[in-house]
Each structure stands twice: as structure tokens, then as C-alpha cells.
C-alpha positions, -999 to 999 in steps of 0.1 A, spaced: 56 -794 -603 67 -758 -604 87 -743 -576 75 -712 -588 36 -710 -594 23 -677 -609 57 -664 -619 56 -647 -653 86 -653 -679 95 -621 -689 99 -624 -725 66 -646 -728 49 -632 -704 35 -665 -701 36 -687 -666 73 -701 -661 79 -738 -671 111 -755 -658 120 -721 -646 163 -720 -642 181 -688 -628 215 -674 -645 242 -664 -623 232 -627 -619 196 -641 -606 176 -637 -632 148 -659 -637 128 -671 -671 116 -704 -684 144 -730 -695 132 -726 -729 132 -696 -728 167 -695 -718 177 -719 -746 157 -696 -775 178 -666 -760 214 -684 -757 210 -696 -788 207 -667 -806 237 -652 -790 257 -669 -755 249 -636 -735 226 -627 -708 198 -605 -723 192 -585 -689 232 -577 -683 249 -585 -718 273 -609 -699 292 -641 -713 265 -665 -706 258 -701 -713 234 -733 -704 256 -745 -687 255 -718 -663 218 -719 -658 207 -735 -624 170 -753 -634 154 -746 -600 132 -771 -585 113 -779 -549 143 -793 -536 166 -761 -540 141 -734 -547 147 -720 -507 181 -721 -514 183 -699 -546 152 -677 -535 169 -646 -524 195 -642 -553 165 -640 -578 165 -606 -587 131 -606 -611 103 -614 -585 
């Protein structure tokens, strides 16, 4: 299930799915992540280098962990 119930992407403004959380804590869907990378390898909140591969895919088992580095809640 989602780690993150209610919490809008905000690009699609629609409910996360898979949501994963770049490096500067920024939160969105994974596919939105993927639509956004693919266009260019940057972060569209900071303009940083950024790539899948930096994305952490946040589930029920890590969710407490990463929880106070998301920035977009």
C-alpha cells in the first residue's frame, strides 16, 4: 500500500502512487519522477544534476526513516 495516503503529487495534483523522494526531499509519484527525468536529468524544484537512480521509492518499511527530510508535506 501507500506509505503516504492523501499526499498530492505536485505536478498531477493527483494522489501519489509509488511515491520516491530525491535527495533534496522532495516528494512526487515515481512516474512522475520518470516523465520529469526524462525530459531533462534535473530536479524540477532546485534545477540540480538529478537522476533515477537517485530517487529513494519510499515504502512502509522506511517511510519513518525518510519522513523528516521530506520537504513538500
Amino acid at each position: 500500500g501507500n506509505p503516504l495516503p492523501g499526499v498530492r503529487d505536485p505536478v498531477t495534483l493527483e494522489e501519489v502512487e509509488s511515491p520516491a523522494m530525491s535527495p533534496f526531499g522532495h516528494v512526487m509519484s515515481h512516474s512522475t519522477w520518470r516523465m520529469c527525468l526524462a525530459e531533462k536529468p534535473k530536479c524540477p524544484f532546485t534545477n540540480a544534476p538529478l537522476t533515477l537512480k537517485d530517487l529513494v521509492v519510499l515504502t512502509h518499511a522506511n517511510i519513518e526513516e525518510f519522513r523528516p527530510r521530506i520537504v513538500n508535506l
